[in-house]
N, C-alpha and C positions, 0 to 999 in steps of 0.2 A: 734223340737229338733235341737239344732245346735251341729256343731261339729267341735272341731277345732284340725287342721292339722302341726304338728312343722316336717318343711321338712324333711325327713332322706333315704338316702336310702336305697332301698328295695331286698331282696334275699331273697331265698328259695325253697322248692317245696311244690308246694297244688293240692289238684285233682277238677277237671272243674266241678261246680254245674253241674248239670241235665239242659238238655234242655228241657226251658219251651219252645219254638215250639213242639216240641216231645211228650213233657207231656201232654199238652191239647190234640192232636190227641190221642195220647195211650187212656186217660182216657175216652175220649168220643167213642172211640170205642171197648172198655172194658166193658163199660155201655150196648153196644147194641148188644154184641155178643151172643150167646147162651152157658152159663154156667158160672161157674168162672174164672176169671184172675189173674193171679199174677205180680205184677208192679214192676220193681226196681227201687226206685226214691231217690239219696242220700241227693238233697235238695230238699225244698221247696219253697215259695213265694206266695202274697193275691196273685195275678193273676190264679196261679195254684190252691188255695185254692178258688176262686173264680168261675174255671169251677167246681171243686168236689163240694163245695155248692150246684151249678143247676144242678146236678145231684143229688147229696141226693134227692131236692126237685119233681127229677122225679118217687122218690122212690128207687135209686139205692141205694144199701147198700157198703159204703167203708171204711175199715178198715184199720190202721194201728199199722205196729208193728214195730221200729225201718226205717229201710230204705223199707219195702216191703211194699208195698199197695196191697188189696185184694179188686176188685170189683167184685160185684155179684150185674147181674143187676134181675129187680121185674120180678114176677111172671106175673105181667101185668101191664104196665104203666098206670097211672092215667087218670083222661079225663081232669082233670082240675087243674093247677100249676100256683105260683109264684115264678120268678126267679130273683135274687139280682146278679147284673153282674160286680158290682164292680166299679172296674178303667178300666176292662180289654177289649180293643177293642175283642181281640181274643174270649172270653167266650161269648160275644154278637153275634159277625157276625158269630160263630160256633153255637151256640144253637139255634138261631131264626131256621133255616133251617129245623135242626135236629128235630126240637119240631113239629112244624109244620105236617113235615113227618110222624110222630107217632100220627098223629092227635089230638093232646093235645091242649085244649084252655088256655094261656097262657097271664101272664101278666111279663114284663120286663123291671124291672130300673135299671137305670145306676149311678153314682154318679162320680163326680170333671167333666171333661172337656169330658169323654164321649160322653154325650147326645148332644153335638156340633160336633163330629167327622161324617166321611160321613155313613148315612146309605142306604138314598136314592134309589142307583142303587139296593142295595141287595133288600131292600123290593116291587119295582117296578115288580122286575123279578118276586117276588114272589108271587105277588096278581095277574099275568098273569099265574097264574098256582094254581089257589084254596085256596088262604089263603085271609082271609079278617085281614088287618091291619091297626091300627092308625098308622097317621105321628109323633105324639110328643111324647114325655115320661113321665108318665110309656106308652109303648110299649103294647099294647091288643092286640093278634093273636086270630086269629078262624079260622074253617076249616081244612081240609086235602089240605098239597103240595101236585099235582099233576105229573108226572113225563113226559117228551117228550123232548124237545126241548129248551133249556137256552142261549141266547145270554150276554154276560157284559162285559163290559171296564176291559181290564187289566192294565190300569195305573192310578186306582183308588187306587184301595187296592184288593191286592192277598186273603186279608181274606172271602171274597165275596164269591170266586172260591173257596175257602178251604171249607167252610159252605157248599156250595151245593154238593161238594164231597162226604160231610161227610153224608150228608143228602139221597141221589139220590141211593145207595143200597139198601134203604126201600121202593123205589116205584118200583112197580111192572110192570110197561109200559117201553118201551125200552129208555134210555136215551141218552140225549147227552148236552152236554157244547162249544157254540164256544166262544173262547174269541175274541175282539176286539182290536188288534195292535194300538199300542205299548201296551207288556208284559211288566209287572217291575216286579219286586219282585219274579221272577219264581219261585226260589232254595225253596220259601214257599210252592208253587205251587206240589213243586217232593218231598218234605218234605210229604207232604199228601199224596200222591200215592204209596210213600215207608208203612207209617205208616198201609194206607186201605192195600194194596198187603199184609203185614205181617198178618193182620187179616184174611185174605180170600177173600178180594173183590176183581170183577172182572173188569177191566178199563182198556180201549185201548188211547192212546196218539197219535194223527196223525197230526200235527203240533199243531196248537191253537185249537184241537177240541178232545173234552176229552167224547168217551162215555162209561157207565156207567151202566152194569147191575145187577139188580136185584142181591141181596148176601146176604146170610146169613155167617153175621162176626161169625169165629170160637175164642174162648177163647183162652189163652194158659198163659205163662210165657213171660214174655219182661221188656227189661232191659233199661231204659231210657240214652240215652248216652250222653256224657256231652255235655253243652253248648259251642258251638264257639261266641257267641254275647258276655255272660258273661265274658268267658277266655282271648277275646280283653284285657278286660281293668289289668286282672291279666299280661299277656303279657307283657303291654305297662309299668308293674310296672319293668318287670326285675323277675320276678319269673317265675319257671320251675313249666307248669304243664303237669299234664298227666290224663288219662280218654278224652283223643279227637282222635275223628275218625278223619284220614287223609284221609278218602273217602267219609265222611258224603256228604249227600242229601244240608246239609243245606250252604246256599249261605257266613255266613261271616267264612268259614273256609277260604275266601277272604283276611282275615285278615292277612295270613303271607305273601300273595303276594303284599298286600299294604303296609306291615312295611319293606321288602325290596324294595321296590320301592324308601323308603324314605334314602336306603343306609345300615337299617339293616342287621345282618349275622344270620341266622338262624341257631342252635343249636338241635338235634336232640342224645336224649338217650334213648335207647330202646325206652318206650312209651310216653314218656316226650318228651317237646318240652320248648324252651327257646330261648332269643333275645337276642344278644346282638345292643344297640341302642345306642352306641357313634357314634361323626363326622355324624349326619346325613341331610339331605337335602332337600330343596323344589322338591315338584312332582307337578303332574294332579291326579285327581280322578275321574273315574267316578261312583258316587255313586247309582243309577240307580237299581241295583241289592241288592244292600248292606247300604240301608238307615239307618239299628241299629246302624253302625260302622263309623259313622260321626262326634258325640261328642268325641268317643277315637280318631279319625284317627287327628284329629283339634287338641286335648290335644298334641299332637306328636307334630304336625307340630308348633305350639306355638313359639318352641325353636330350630326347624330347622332350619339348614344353607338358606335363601332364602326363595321365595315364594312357597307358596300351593295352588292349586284351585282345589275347591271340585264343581263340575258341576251336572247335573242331578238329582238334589235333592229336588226338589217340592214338594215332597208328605211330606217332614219335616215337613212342618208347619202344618199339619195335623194331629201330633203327641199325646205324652200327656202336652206339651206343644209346640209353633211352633219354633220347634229346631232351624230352622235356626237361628232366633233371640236370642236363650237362650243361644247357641253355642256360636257365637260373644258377647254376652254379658257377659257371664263365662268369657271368653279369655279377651278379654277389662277389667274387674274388678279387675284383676291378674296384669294388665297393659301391656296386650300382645298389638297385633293391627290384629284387624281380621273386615272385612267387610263383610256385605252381599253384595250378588247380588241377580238376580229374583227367578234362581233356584239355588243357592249355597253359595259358601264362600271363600274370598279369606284372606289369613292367609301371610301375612310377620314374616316370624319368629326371634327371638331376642336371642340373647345367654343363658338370664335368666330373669325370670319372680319377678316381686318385692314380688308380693302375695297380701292379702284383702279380702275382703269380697264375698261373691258370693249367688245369690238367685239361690235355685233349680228348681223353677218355677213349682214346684212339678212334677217333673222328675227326673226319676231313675238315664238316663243315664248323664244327668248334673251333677247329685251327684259324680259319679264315675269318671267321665272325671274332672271333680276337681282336685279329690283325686290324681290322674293319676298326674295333670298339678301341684301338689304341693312339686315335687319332683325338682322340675326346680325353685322353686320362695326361692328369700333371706329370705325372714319372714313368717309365721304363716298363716295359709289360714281358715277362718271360713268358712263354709258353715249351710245356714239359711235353715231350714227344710231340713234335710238330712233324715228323715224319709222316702223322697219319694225310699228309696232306695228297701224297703221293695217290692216293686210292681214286682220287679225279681230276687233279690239277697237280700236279708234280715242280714247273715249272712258276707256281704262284707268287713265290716270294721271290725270285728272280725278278718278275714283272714287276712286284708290288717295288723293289727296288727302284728297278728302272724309271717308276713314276716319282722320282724323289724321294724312296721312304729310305729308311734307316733299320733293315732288320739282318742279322748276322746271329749265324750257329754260337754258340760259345761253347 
């Protein structure tokens, strides 16, 4: 699908999609609690609908009715399941664990750039503790996880440490998790421990060592709260949204102390929050905690007074394509001037962007940082498969409509 973008700008108010970090924890442990749950979830996305898939497939039953989701997990988990994981890093490095734990032998395939992304460290830890697993994909588990003792890098991917989070209240041996310095991605890290705490589980935090007993997740009602990843790039458009925790767990509510970094005024009514983004400027970033908000924070900086440099950002290329490169290459195609470096990007910003063509690289967040960066350019902006947008925000360019823009399929 392409889409093409006639500059205009953007106003209005819309309420922050649902966090898909939030959603997959909720729904994986709505699955495993004891009785029913009721979910409030206003949007959706494949990712999301990718973890409720491998859940139907472990026999969970989830229904919906408008924005509420109802899970009722089986009366007894199967012993034997196939699980289709999509695109979604998170529905992988979260079920492998989880499945395991409930001793289900299990097959899991992945599809696009997936099955290249790292699994390694998660499945190492996990055949040292009961699970016999292939290296390549489809993915074959046998066995019961075992519970004691988990060592793993924390500046691979926080989804590793989320998986056995999620995992480690089903074994019944005393747990514990050390992570191995440098942490990145933490705010994923407390995202999960909010999400298990609301259920009932019990977990103690004593620097980088997370132990983990035995719990029985209780049911209940929980209300999924909006996305700060997603609401970046509504932000960066100049639209007032509201549905965001200004206390959340989650790491890119970063986001409004990096768009005043860049000189922004921030705007605050009742529950709405809004930018103003004239006159603004090159910064530093360090993106290390807040790797989703590198494509918006870049679309910003494009047309910033001065230089940008976004450092600490490795794990980009690890993505669902290697951002750093798809990043600079958005920005360069618009006719910005942005370079990599090893771990980052350094962005000269320009008064105004000319526009052109742009490959998604089938990424979400390149579609969106487009969208963002076509408010800045003299002419028309195509973007080739914009469909990757669907992967966390589906309904994006609808909204981006609704606030005054001008973007249509061709």
């Amino acid at each position: 699908m392409k889409i093409k973008i006639n500059p205009k700008s953007l106003c209005g108010k819309i309420e922050a999609p649902a966090s898909k970090s939030v959603a997959h924890r909720t729904l994986i442990c709505a699955a495993l609690a004891k009785g029913k749950s009721a979910v409030k979830l206003n949007k959706t996305s494949e990712d999301i609908e990718a973890t409720a898939s491998c859940l139907k497939s472990l026999g969970v039953t989830i229904e919906k009715s408008g924005n509420e989701w109802t899970v009722t997990p089986p009366a007894k988990f199967p012993e034997k399941a196939e699980l289709d994981c999509g695109e979604s890093g998170s529905t992988l490095r979260f079920m492998l664990p989880v499945v395991s734990a409930l001793g289900i032998e299990a097959t899991f395939t992945a599809h696009g750039r997936l099955p290249d992304r790292p699994i390694a460290p998660l499945l190492d830890e996990m055949k040292m503790h009961g699970v016999i697993c292939s290296d390549t994909f489809p993915l074959h588990i046998s066995g019961k996880l075992t519970g004691g003792k988990f060592r793993i890098a924390g500046n691979i991917s926080s989804q590793f440490i989320t998986g056995l989070l999620l995992a480690l209240p089903l074994c019944e041996e005393e747990n514990e998790i050390e992570i191995i310095p440098p942490v990145e991605s933490k705010p994923y890290i407390d995202i999960t421990t909010k999400v298990l705490s609301d259920f009932g589980a019990k977990i103690e935090e004593n620097g980088n060592i997370y132990k983990v007993r035995h719990s029985d997740l209780q049911s209940g009602a929980f209300i999924v709260e909006g996305d700060w990843s997603n609401a970046a790039f509504l932000l960066a458009l100049g639209a007032e949204v509201s549905g965001l925790d200004r206390n959340s767990a989650q790491g890119d509510r970063k986001i409004l102390d990096v768009f005043c970094s860049f000189g922004a005024e921030l705007i605050e009514d009742g529950n709405s929050i809004r930018l103003s983004l004239a006159n603004l400027h090159g910064t530093e970033i360090d993106a290390s905690d807040i790797p989703d908000l590198v494509p918006v924070i870049s679309a910003i900086a494009a047309t910033a007074d001065g230089t940008t440099k976004i450092y600490n950002a490795t794990r980009l290329r690890l993505k669902e394509s290697d951002r750093i490169k798809s990043t600079v290459e958005m920005i360069n195609s618009l006719c910005g001037d942005a370079h990599e470096t090893e771990d980052g990007i350094i962005i000269n910003g320009r008064k105004s962007l000319s526009g052109g063509t742009v490959e998604s690289f089938n990424d979400h967040r390149i579609v969106m940082a487009a969208a963002v960066a076509s408010q800045k350019c003299e002419n028309c902006v195509i973007i080739n498969n914009a469909q990757a947008v669907n992967k966390s925000y589906p309904e994006f360019f609808k909204d981006f409509n609704s606030l005054g823009g001008d973007a249509n399929v061709m």
